[in-house]
matplotlib code that plots the C-alpha trace (Angstrom):
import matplotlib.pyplot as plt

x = [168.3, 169.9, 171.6, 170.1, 165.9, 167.7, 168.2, 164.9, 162.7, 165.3, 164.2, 160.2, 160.4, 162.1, 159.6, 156.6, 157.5, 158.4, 155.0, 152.9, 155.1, 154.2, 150.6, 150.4, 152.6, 150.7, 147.9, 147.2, 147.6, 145.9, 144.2, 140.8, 139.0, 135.3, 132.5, 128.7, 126.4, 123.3, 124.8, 125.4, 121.8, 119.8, 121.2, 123.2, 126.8, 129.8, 130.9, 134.3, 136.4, 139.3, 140.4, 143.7, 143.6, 146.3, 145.6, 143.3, 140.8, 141.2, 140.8, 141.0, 139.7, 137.6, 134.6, 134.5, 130.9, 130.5, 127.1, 127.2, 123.6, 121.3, 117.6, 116.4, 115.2, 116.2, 118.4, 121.4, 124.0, 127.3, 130.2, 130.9, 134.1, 133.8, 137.5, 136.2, 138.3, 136.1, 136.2, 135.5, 134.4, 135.9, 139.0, 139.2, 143.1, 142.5, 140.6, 141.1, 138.5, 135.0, 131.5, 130.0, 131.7, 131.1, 132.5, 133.5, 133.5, 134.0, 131.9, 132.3, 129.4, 129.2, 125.3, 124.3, 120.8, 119.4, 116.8, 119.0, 121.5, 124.3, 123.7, 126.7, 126.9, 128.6, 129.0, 131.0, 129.7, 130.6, 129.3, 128.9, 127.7, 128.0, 127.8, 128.3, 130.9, 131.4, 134.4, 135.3, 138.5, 139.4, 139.4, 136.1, 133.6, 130.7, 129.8, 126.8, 126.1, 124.8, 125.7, 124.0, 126.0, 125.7, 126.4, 127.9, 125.8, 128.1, 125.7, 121.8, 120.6, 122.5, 120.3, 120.8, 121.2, 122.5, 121.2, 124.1, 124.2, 125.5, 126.1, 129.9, 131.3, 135.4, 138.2, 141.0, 144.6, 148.2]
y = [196.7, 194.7, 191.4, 188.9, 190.3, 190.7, 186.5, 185.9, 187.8, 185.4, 182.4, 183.1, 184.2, 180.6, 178.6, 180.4, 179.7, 176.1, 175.7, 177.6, 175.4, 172.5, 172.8, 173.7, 171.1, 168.0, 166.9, 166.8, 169.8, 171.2, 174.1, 175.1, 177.0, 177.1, 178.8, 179.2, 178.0, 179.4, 183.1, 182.6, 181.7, 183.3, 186.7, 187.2, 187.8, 185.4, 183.8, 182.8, 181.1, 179.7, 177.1, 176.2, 173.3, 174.3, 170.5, 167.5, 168.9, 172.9, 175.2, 178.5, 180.2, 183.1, 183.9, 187.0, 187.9, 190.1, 190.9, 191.8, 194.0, 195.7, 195.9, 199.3, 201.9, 198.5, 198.3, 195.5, 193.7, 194.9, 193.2, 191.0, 189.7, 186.9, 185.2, 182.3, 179.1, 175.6, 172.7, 169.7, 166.5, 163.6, 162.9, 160.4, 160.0, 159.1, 163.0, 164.9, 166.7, 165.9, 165.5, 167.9, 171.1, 174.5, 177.8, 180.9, 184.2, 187.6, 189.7, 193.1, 193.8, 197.1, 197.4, 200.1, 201.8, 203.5, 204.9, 207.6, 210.5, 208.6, 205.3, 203.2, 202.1, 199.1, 196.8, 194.6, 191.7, 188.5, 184.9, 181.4, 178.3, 175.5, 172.8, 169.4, 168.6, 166.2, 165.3, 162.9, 161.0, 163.3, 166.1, 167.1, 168.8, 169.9, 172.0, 173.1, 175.6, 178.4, 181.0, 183.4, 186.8, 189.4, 192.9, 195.7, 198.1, 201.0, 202.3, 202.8, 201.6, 197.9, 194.8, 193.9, 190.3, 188.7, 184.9, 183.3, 180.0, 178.6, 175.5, 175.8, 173.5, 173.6, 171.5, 171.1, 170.8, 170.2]
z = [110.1, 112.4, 111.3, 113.3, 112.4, 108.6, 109.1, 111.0, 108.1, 105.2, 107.2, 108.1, 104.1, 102.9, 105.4, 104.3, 100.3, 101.1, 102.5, 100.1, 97.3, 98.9, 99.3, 95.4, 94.4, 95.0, 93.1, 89.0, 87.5, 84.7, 82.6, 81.4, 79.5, 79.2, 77.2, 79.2, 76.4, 78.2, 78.0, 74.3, 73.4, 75.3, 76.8, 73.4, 75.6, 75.5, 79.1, 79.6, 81.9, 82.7, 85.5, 87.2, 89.7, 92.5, 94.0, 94.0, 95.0, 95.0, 91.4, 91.1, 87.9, 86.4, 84.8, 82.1, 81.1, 78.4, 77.2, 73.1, 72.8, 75.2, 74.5, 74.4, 77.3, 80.0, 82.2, 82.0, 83.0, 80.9, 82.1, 84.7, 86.3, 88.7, 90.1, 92.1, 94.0, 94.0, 95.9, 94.5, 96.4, 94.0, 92.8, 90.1, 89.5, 86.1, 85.2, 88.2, 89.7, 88.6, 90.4, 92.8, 94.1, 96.1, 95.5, 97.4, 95.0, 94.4, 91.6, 90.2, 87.5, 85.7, 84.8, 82.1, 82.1, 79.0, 81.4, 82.8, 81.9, 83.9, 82.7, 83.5, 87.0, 88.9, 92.2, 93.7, 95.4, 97.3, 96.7, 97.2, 95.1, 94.2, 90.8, 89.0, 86.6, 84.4, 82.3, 79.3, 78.9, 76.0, 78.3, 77.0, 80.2, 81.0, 84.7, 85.9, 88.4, 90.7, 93.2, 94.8, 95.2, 97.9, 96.2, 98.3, 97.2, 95.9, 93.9, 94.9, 91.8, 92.4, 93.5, 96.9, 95.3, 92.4, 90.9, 88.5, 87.1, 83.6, 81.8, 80.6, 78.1, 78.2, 77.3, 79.7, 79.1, 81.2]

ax = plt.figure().add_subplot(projection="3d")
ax.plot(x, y, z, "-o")
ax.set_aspect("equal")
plt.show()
């Protein structure tokens, strides 16, 4: 390579990670982890997520569904996998990000069908939604929220769309 596109590439590479550091850097940071309380008593499966806030007002987290039983001869939802960013519209410096937020994200859910011979089957999908959360002074919160989630249809049997909402209860954390 020649010398001078060898120092061009160095310098484009250290301008592009002082501005990607920079944009992360400000803002409160913290973690979170959250448990959907909906998915636990009605669908019997366990909902997880977790939450890292890149700046005051941007997060970027994920969402683990697992379901624990099927019914019989009915097709399900299995597992779900859903990493998501959210914007949130307030900023209270004293507990970050809290009130009313949208979301932009992706979905792969693997469905299983006791109907047929090749029962597992799965789609990926893209979404958007959007939610309320709330959150004590001990860290304590609470989120509510929807999305609705366009799937790609890789498989036949797949819904063109998927509903998702919750009602997550989580504790965050620096």
């Amino acid at each position: 390579m020649h010398p001078q596109k060898h120092i061009k590439m160095k310098k484009a590479f250290f301008v592009t990670l002082l501005v990607l550091s920079s944009s992360i850097s400000f803002g409160q940071k913290y973690h979170e982890i959250k448990i959907d309380a909906l998915e636990v008593l009605i669908t019997p499966a366990i909902d997880l997520s977790y939450e890292y806030a890149i700046n005051d007002f941007g997060a970027v987290g994920s969402s683990v569904f697992i379901r624990l039983d099927g019914p019989d001869n009915k097709e399900f939802k299995k597992f779900m996998l859903s990493p998501y960013y959210r914007h949130h519209f307030y900023n209270n410096k004293d507990y970050g990000q809290k009130g009313f937020f949208i979301e932009g994200l992706l979905n792969y859910v693997n469905y299983e069908d006791e109907r047929q011979s090749d029962k597992n089957y799965g789609d990926f999908g893209i979404g958007f939604g959007g939610g309320v959360k709330l959150i004590s002074g001990g860290g304590f919160t609470v989120d509510g929220h929807a999305a609705l989630i366009r799937n790609f249809q890789a498989d036949d049997r797949a819904d063109d769309f998927l509903v998702r909402f919750g009602l997550n209860f989580g504790f965050r954390f620096l």
